[in-house]
N, C-alpha and C positions, 0 to 999 in steps of 0.2 A: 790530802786537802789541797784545792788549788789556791795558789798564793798570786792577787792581783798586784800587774808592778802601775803605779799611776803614774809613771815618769815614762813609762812606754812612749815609743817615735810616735803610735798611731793611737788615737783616743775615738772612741766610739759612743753617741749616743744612742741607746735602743729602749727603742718607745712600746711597747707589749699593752697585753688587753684586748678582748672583744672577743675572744673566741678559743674553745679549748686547744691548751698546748702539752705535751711533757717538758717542765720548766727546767727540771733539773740537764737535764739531757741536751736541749734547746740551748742553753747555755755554757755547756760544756766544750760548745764546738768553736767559743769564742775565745774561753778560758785555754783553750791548745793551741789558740794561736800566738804563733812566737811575736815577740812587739808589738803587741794588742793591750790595752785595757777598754774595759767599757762598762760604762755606766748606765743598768736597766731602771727604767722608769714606768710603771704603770700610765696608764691612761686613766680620766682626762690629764693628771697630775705633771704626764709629759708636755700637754700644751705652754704650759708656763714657760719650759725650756727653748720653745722653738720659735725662739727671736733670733734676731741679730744678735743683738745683746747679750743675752742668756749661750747662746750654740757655739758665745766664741770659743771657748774652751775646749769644743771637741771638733775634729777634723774632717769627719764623715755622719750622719745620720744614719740609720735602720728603722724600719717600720714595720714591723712583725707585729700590729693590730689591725684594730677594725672599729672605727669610731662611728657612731654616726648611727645604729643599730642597736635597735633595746630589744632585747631579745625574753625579755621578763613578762611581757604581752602577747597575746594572739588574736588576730597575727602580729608578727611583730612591727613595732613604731619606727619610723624612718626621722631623725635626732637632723637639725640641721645646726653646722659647726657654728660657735662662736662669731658674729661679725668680726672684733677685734683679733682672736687664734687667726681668720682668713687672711686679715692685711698682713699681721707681723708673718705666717708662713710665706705669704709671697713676698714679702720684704726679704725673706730668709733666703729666698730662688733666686732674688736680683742680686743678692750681695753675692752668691752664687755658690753656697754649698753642696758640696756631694751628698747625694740621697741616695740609698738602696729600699728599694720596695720587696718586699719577700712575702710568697705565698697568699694567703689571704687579704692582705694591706690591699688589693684589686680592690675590695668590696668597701672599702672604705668611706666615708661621707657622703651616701649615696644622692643624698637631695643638691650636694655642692656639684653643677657640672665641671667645673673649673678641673676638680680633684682627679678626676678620668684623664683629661688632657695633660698634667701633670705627670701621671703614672703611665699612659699610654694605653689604656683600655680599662675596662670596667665588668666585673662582677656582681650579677644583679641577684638578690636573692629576692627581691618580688620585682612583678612584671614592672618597667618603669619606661622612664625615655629615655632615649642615646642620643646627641646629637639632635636635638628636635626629629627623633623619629620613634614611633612605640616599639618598644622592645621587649619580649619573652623573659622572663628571668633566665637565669644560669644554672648547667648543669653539673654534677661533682659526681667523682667516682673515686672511692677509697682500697688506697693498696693496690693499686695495677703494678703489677710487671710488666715494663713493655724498655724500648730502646730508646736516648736517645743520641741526637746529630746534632756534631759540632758547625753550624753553619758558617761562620767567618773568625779568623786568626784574627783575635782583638786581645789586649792585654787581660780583658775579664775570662778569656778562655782557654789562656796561656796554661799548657802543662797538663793539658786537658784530652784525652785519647777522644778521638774523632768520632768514635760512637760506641757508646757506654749503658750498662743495665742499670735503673737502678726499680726500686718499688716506692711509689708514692701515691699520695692522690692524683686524681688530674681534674681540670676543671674545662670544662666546655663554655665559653665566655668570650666578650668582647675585645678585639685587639684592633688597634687605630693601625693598620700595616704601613698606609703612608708619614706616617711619622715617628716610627722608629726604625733603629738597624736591628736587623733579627741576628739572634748569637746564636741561638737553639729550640731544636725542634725535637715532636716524636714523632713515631712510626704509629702511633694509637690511631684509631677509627674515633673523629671526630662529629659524632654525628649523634641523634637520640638515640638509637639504638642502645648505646652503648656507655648513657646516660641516665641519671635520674633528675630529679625537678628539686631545685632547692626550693620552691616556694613551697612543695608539696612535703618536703623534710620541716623547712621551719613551722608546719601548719602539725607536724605529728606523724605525718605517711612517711616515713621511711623509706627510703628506695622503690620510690613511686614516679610514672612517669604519664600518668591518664590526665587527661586532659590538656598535654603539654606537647608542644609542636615546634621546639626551637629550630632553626636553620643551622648547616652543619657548622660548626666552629673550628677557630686557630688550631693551625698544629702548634704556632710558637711558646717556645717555652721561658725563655729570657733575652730581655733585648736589652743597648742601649736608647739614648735619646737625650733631650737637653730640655729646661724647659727656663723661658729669661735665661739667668745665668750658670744655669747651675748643670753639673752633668746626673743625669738620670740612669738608672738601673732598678731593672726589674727582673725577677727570678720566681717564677711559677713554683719552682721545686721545692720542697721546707716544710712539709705537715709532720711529719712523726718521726720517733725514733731512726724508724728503717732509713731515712732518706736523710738525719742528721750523719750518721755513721758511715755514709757511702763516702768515699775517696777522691769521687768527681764532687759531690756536692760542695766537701768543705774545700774544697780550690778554688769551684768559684766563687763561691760568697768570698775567701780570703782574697781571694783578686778584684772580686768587686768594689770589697772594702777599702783595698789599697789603690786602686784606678781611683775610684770615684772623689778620694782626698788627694788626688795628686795635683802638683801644676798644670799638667800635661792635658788631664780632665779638664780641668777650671781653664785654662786658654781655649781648650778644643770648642767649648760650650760656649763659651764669650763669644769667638769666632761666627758661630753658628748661629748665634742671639743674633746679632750683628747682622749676619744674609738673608735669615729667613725668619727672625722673630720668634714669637714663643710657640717651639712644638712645630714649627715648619716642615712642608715635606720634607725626606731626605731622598726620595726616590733618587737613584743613582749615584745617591756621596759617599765616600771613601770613609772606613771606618779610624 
């Protein structure tokens, strides 16, 4: 039985909900980490927490849901966040907290565009708009084997062999490329072929792809990024067992976790607030 120490150097809030997980497993991978405690929170019920006020207590966020998505209709209803959850989260960004976004958290508050900008791309499980442009829903593909590349030496991919197998989902979706630094990538074929249609999944078609003509999508798999004050991380990688258990995965989430609460984060992100404002290119900056 693991035993949580709450006086740990690094405290975690992780926000869960909106999408099926293995919970026990999923949390396991926190619980091994040495100088970690964290505190899981369902959704909405995490809302409450992500104040200023409320977040002081922990040092880094995680977002391993999916708010914003009622999935108990067909099709399903598109939920828009809280007015008041939008001010205090971005109140939360200015004051400049580390955020890690993991796996699904992409698909997040689809109707807030704000939220995409934030995390650095977006996950559409029906067709919607990107950026004032009509967009194709997103594609997912469950359990691939495939490789992937460590693209830039950053503390979140420190310790990390440069190109690693693991098996997970992968998701065929939207990535803002001018406003994040890319950490990783895969060798996968991003393209329909080699997709299905989540809107065609949430409607009951299972691994159906008719009538569905996405353009080919990111290879990237986690990046950083800042957005107001705060340093940003997102990691594609985190659907199931296979992909909690891999050796690369739990590095970098622990690296993630530990960047993203660092000084070093919180000045880099200030800095960057500072030049180019929230979510600014970074084409050509140094990571």
């Amino acid at each position: 039985m693991s035993v949580i120490d709450y006086q740990s150097p690094l405290r975690a809030l992780v926000s869960v909900k909106g999408h099926p997980y293995p919970r026990d497993a999923f949390f396991q991978v926190f619980e091994d980490m040495p100088g970690l405690s964290y505190t899981a929170v369902e959704q909405p019920a995490s809302q409450v927490l992500m104040t200023p006020e409320h977040a002081a207590d922990y040092d880094v966020i995680v977002l391993y849901d999916m708010p914003g998505i009622d999935f108990s209709t067909q099709p399903p209803q598109l939920v828009a966040p809280p007015v008041r959850f939008q001010q205090k989260f971005l109140d939360l960004l200015e004051q400049g907290k580390g955020v890690v976004f993991l796996h699904h958290a992409i698909a997040g508050w689809p109707l807030w565009p704000e939220y995409a900008e934030i995390v650095g791309g977006r996950f559409l499980y029906l067709p919607g708009e990107l950026r004032g442009k009509p967009c194709e829903d997103s594609g997912y593909r469950h359990e691939v084997t495939y490789n992937a590349q460590v693209l830039a030496h950053h503390p979140v991919t420190l310790g990390v062999e440069q190109g690693f197998e693991i098996t997970d989902e992968l998701y065929l979706y939207q990535v803002f490329h001018d406003d994040v630094i890319p950490l990783l990538s895969s060798d996968f074929s991003f393209d329909r072929d080699h997709f299905y249609s989540a809107t065609r999944a949430v409607s009951g078609e299972m691994y159906s792809r008719e009538g569905w003509h996405p353009p080919s999508g990111s290879h990237l798999l986690g990046w950083v990024k800042h957005y107001r004050n705060s340093p940003i991380v997102y990691l594609q990688m985190g659907d199931a067992q296979a992909a909690y258990d891999n050796p690369a995965y739990r590095t970098l989430l622990d690296n993630a976790l530990r960047w993203a609460s660092s000084t070093a984060a919180s000045e880099w992100a200030r800095e960057r607030h500072a030049a180019r404002g929230n979510g600014g290119s970074t084409a050509g900056a140094t990571v």
